[in-house]
KEDODREN-609399 format. One record per residue (C-alpha): residue number from 0; residue in three letters; x, y, z. Coordinates in steps of 0.2 Angstrom, whole numbers, plus 2048, in hexadecimal, padded with zeros to 3 digits. Example, Ala and Ser with C-alpha at 12.3 -4.5 7.8 and 13.67 -1.06 7.14 Angstrom:
2
num / residuo / px / py / pz
0 / Ala / 83E / 7EA / 827
1 / Ser / 844 / 7FB / 824
***
This chain:
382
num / residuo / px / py / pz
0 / Unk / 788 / 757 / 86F
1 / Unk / 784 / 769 / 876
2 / Unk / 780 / 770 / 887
3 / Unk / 76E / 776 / 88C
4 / Unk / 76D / 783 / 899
5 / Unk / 75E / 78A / 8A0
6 / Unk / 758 / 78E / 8B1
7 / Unk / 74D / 77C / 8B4
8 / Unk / 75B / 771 / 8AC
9 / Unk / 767 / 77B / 8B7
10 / Unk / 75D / 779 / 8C6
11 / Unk / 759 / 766 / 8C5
12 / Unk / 76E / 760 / 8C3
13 / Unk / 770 / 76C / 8D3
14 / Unk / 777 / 778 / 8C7
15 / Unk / 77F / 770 / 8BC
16 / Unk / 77B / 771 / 8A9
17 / Unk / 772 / 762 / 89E
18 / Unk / 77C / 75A / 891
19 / Unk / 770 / 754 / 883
20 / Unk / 775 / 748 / 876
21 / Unk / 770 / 74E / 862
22 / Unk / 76E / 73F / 856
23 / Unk / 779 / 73C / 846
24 / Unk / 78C / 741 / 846
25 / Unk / 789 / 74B / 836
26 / Unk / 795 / 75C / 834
27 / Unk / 789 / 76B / 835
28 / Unk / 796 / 771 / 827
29 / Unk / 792 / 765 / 819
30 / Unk / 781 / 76D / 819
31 / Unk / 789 / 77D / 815
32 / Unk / 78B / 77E / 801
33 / Unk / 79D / 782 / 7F9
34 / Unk / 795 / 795 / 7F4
35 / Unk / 790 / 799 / 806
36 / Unk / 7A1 / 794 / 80C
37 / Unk / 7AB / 79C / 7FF
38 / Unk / 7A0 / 7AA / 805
39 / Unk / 7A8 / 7AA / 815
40 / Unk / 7BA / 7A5 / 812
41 / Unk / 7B7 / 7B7 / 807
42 / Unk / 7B3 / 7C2 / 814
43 / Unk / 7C1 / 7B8 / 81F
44 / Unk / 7CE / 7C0 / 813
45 / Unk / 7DD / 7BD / 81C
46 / Unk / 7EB / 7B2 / 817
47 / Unk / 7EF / 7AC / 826
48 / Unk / 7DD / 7A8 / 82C
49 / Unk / 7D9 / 79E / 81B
50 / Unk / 7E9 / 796 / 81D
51 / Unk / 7E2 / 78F / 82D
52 / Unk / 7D0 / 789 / 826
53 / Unk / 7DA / 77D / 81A
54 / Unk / 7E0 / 773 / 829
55 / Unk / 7CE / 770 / 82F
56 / Unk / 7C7 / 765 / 820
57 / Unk / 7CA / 75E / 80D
58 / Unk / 7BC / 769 / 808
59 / Unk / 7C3 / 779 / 811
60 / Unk / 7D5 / 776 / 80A
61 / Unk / 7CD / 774 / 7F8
62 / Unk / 7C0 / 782 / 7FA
63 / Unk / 7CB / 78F / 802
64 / Unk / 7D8 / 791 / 7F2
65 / Unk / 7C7 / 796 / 7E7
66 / Unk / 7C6 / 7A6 / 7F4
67 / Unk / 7C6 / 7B7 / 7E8
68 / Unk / 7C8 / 7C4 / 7F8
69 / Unk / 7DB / 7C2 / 7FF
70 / Unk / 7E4 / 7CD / 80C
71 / Unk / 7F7 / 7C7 / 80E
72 / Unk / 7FF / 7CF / 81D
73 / Unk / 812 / 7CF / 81E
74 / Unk / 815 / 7CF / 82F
75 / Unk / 829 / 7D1 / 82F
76 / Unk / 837 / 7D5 / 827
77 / Unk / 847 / 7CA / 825
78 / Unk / 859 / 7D1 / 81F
79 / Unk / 85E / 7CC / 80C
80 / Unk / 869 / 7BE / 815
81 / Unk / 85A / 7B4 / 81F
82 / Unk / 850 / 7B5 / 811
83 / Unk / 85C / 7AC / 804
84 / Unk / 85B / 7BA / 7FA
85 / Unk / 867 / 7C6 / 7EF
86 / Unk / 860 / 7D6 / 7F6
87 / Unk / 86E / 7E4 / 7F1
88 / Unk / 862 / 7F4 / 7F0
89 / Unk / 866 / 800 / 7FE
90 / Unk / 85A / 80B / 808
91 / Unk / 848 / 80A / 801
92 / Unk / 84D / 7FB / 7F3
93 / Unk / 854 / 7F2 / 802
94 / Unk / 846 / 7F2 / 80C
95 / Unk / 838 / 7F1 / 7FF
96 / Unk / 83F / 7E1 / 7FB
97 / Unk / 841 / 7DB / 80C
98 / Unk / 82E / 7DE / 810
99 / Unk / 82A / 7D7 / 7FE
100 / Unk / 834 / 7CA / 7FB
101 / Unk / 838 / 7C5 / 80D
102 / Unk / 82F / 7B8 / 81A
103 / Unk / 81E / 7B9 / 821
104 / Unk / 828 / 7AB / 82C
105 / Unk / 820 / 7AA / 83C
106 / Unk / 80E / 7A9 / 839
107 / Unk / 80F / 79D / 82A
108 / Unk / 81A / 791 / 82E
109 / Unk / 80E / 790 / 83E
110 / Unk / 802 / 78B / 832
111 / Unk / 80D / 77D / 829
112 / Unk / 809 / 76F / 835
113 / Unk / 7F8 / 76F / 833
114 / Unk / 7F7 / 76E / 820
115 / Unk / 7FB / 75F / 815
116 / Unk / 809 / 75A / 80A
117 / Unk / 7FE / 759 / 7F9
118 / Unk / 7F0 / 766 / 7FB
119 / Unk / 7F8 / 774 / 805
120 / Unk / 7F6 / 786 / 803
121 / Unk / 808 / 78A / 808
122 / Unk / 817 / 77D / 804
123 / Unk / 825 / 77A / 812
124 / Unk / 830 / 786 / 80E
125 / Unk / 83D / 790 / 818
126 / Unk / 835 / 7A2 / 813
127 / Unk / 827 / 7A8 / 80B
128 / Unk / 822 / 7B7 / 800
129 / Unk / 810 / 7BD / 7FB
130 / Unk / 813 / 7B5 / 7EB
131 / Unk / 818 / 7A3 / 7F0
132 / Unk / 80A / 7A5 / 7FE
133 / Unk / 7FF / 7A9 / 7EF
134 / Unk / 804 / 79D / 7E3
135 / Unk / 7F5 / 790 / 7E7
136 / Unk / 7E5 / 79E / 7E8
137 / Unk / 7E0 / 79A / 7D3
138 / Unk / 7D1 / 7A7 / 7D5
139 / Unk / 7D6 / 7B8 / 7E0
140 / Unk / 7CE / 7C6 / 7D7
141 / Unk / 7D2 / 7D3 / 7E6
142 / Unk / 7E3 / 7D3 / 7F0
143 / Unk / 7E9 / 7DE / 7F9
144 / Unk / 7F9 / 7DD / 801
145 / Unk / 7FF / 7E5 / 813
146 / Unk / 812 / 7EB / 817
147 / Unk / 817 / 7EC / 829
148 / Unk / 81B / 7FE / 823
149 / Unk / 81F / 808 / 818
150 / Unk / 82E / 80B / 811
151 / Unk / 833 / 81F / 812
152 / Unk / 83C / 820 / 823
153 / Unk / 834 / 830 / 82C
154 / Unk / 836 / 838 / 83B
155 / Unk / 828 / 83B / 847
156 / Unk / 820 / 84A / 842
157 / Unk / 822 / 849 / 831
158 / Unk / 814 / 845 / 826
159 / Unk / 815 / 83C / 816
160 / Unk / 807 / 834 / 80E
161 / Unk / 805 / 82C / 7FA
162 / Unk / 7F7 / 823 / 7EF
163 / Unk / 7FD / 81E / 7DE
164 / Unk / 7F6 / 813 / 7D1
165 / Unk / 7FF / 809 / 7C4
166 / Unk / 7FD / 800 / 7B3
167 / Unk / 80B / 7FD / 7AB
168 / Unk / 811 / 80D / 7B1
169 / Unk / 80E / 81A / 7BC
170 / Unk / 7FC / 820 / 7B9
171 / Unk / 7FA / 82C / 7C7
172 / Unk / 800 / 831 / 7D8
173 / Unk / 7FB / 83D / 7E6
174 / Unk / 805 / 843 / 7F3
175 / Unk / 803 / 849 / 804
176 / Unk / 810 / 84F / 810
177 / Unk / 813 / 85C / 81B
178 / Unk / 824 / 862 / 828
179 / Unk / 81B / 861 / 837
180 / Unk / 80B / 859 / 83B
181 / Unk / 807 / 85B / 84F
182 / Unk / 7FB / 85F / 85C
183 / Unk / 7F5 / 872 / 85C
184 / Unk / 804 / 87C / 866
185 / Unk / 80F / 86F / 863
186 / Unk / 81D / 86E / 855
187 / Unk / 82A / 85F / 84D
188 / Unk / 837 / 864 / 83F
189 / Unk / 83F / 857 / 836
190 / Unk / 840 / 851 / 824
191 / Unk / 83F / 83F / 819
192 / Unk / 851 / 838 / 817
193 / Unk / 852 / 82F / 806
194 / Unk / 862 / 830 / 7FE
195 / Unk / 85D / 82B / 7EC
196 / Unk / 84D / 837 / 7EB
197 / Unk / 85C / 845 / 7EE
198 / Unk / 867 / 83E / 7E2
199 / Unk / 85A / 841 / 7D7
200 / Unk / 856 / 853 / 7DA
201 / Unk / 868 / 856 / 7D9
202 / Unk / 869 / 84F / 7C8
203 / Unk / 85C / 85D / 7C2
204 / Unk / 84D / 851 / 7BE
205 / Unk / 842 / 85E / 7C4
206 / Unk / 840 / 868 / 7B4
207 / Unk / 835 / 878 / 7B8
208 / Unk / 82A / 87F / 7C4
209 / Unk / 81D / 88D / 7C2
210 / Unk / 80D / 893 / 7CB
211 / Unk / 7FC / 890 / 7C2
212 / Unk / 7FC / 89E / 7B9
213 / Unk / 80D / 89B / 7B1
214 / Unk / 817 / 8A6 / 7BE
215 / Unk / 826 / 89B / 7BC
216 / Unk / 838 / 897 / 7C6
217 / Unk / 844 / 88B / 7C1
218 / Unk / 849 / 87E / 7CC
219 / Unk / 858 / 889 / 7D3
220 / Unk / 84C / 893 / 7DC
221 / Unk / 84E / 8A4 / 7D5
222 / Unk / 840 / 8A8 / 7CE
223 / Unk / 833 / 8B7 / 7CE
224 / Unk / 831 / 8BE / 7DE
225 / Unk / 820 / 8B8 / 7E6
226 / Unk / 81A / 8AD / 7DB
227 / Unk / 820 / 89D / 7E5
228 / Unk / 81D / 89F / 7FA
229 / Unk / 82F / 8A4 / 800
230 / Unk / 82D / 894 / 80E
231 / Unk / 82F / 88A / 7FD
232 / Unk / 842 / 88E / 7FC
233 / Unk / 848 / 893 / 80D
234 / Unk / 852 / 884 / 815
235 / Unk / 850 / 87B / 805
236 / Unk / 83A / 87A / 805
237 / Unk / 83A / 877 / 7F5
238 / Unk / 848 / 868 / 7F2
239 / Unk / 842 / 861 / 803
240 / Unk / 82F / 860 / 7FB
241 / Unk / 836 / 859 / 7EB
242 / Unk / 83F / 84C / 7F3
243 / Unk / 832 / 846 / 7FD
244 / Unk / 827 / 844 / 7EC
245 / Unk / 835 / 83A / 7E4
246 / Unk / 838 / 830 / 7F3
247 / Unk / 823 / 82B / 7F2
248 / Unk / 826 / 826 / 7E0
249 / Unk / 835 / 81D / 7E2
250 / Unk / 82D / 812 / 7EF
251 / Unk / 81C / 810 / 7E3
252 / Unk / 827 / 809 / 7D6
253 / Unk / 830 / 7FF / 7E0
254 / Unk / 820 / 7F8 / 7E6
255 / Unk / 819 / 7F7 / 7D5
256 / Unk / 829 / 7EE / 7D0
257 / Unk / 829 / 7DD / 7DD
258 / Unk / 815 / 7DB / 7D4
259 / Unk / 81B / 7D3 / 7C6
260 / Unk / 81C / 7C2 / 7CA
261 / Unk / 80A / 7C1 / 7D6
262 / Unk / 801 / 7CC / 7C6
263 / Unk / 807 / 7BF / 7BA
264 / Unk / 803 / 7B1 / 7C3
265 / Unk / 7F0 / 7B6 / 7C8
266 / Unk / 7E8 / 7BA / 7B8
267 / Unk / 7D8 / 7BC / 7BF
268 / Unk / 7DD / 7CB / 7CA
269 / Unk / 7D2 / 7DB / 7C8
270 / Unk / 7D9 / 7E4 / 7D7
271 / Unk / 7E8 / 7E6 / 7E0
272 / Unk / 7ED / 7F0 / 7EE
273 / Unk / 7FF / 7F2 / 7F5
274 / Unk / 7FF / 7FC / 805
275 / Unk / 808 / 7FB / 818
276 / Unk / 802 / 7FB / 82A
277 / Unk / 807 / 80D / 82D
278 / Unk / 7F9 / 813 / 820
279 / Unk / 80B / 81D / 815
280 / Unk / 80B / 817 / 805
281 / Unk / 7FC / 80E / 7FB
282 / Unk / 7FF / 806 / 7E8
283 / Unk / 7EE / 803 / 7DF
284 / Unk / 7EC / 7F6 / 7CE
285 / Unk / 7DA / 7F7 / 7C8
286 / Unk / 7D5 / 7EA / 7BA
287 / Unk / 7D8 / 7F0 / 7AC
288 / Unk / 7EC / 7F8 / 7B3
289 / Unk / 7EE / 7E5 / 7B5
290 / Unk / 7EA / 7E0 / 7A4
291 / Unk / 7F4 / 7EF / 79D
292 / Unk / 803 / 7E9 / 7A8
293 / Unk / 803 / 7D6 / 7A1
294 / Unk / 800 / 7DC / 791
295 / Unk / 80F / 7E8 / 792
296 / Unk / 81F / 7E5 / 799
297 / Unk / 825 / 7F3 / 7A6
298 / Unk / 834 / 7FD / 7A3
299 / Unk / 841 / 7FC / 7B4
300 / Unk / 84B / 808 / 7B9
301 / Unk / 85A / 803 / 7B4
302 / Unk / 863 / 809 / 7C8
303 / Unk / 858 / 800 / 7D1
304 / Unk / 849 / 7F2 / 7D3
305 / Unk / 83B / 7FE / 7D0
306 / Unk / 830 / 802 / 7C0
307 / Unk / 838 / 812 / 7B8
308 / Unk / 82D / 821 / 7BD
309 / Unk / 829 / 82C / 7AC
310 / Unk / 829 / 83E / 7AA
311 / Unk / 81F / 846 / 7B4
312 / Unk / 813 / 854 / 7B3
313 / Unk / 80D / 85B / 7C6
314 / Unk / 803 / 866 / 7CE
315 / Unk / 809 / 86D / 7E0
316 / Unk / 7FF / 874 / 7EB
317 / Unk / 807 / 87C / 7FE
318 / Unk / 801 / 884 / 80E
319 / Unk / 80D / 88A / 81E
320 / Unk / 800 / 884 / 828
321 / Unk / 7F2 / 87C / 827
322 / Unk / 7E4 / 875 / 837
323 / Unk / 7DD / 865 / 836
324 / Unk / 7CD / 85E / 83D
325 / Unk / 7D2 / 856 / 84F
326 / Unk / 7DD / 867 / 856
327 / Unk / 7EC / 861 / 849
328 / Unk / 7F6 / 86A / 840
329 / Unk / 801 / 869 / 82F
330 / Unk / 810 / 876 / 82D
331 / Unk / 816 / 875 / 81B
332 / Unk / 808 / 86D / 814
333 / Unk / 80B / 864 / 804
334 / Unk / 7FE / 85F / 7F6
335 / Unk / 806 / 856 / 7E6
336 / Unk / 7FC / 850 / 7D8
337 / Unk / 803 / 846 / 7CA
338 / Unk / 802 / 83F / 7B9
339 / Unk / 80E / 839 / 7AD
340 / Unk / 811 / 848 / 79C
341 / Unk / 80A / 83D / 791
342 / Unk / 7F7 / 83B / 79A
343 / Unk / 7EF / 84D / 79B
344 / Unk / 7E7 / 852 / 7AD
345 / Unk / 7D7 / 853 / 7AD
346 / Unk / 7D1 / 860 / 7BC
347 / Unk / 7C4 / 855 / 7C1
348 / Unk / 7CC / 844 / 7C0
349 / Unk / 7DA / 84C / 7CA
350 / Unk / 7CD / 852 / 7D6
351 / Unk / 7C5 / 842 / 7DA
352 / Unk / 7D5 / 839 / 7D8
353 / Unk / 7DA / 845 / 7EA
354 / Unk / 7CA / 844 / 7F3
355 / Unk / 7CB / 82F / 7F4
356 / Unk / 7DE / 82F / 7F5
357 / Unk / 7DD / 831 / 808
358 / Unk / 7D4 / 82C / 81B
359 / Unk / 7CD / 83D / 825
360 / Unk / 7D5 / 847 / 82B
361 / Unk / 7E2 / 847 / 81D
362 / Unk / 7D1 / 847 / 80E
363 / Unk / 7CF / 855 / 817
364 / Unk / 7DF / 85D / 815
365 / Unk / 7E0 / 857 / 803
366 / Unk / 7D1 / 860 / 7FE
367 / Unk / 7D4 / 870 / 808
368 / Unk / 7E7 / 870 / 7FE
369 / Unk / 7E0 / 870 / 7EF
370 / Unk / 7D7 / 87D / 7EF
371 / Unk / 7E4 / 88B / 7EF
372 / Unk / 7F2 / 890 / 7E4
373 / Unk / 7F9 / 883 / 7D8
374 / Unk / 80B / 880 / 7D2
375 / Unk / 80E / 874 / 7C3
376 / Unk / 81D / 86C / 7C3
377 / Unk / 827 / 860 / 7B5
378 / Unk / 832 / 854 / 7B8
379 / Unk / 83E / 847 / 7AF
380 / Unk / 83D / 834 / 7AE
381 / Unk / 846 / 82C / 7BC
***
């Protein structure tokens, strides 16, 4: 039945609206044809919200597993010991695989009474990662996967941005960070705290750095005088923007690494998409990365759960102080371009690689940064 409200029917039942009768109990829904509503549950996207259309019908709980748009949002984070799980990485490892690996409890197990025990999306299990909340979409051709944050503990101020793409390997990775980032007037000093990014600037993996024009200094510091800005070595500039690239790779591969098992067991991915709610860090898998990475096996770091990171060629571009749109501004702005030695870099694929690496205003700031003076640095496998 429906309610029919106008100002006559309203008037007549002393304002009350006129309930009508409609003839046939048909579902309005059964006219709708299995593309239309795979249509739909598309655009839906998110996990939880497809999770919830399998409780309304036989037909929704069949259709919905044949989606190929998913978003899965891990809504919290559980300790190693909740979990069930064997976590013994400290700092970053430790809490990648506590986002990754650990419950989205809450929300999903919400959804558990309202599914059946032979056709439900999600089994009743104590925990659930992406993976096993995965397992039963056959046909997901684009996912994209949301941390509740990203990894690099920063303080406020600090601005620490990364986009990277993978195949088996690292493919490429841009940078984005700065010592300060405040309104106009206003200034924050602090620094990213990552004791294995240090660890590995201390063990001299930074091999050389030099100016475009092949002014060089070593990584001690010492080098020519001018030809590398003085603010790049006073209170430790230098080692401080080191570390804060290592730190964004080491939390790439780690998030390259927890992939395996969700690329392997969704062969009809072509994209995938790793990011977190604070917008940090985001890991992209286009489709032909994804068939290099089944095709061949990733090397792992053998300190830690990640993907081993390959030497490194980079290009390096700094400003003291740089204004943004929006009356910010960035003190020891920080532009880091990267490729691994074996794959040249080609100007204008670097370029374009930049320009969509980031939202306004930090495109802008990209952009800006890379169009000064450039410093090429090398680094070791790690």
């Amino acid at each position: 039945m429906y309610l029919e409200f106008s100002p006559r029917n309203y008037s007549q039942m002393g304002g009350r609206p006129r309930v009508c009768e409609i003839s046939g109990s048909d579902d309005q829904l059964d006219r709708l044809p299995d593309s239309l509503l795979l249509l739909i549950f598309n655009k839906l996207d998110d996990i939880k919200s497809l999770g919830r259309c399998c409780a309304v019908c036989k037909r929704f709980n069949t259709l919905v597993p044949q989606v190929d748009n998913v978003i899965v949002k891990v809504d919290c984070v559980i300790s190693g010991d909740e979990s069930g799980l064997n976590v013994k990485g400290k700092g970053i490892f430790g809490h990648l695989m506590r986002f990754v690996l650990g419950s989205i409890v809450k929300p999903l197990q919400a959804l558990q009474q309202f599914l059946g025990h032979k056709r439900a999306i999600l089994e009743e299990i104590s925990h659930h990662s992406p993976g096993e909340v995965l397992r039963n979409f056959k046909e997901i051709k684009h996912l994209r996967i949301e941390l509740p944050g990203g990894e690099l503990g920063i303080e406020d101020g600090v601005l620490l941005k990364w986009k990277a793409e993978f195949g088996t390997t690292l493919e490429s990775c841009v940078i984005l960070g700065a010592s300060s980032l405040a309104k106009k007037g206003k200034k924050s000093n602090s620094c990213v705290n990552n004791s294995e990014a240090e660890r590995v600037v201390d063990g001299e993996n930074l091999v050389s750095v030099e100016d475009g024009n092949g002014n060089g200094n070593g990584n001690n510091g010492n080098g020519s005088s001018g030809s590398i800005p003085e603010p790049f070595y006073t209170n430790g500039g230098l080692k401080l923007r080191v570390v804060w690239t290592i730190s964004s790779l080491i939390a790439a591969s780690a998030r390259h690494f927890l992939l395996q098992q969700i690329i392997c067991d969704h062969p009809s991915l072509e994209s995938l998409v790793l990011t977190d709610c604070d917008g940090q860090g985001m890991l992209c898998m286009g489709k032909q990365q994804l068939c290099e990475f089944r095709e061949k096996p990733l090397v792992a770091s053998a300190s830690s759960n990640r993907t081993q990171v390959p030497a490194l060629n980079m290009k390096l571009w700094y400003a003291q102080s740089l204004e943004l749109p929006g009356g910010m501004r960035m003190e020891g702005a920080t532009l880091v371009a990267i490729r691994p030695s074996d794959r040249p870099m080609v100007k204008k694929d670097t370029d374009a690689f930049i320009a969509g690496a980031f939202e306004e205003p930090f495109k802008t700031a990209a952009k800006a940064l890379a169009k000064g003076r450039t410093y090429l640095l090398e680094m070791n496998s790690f």
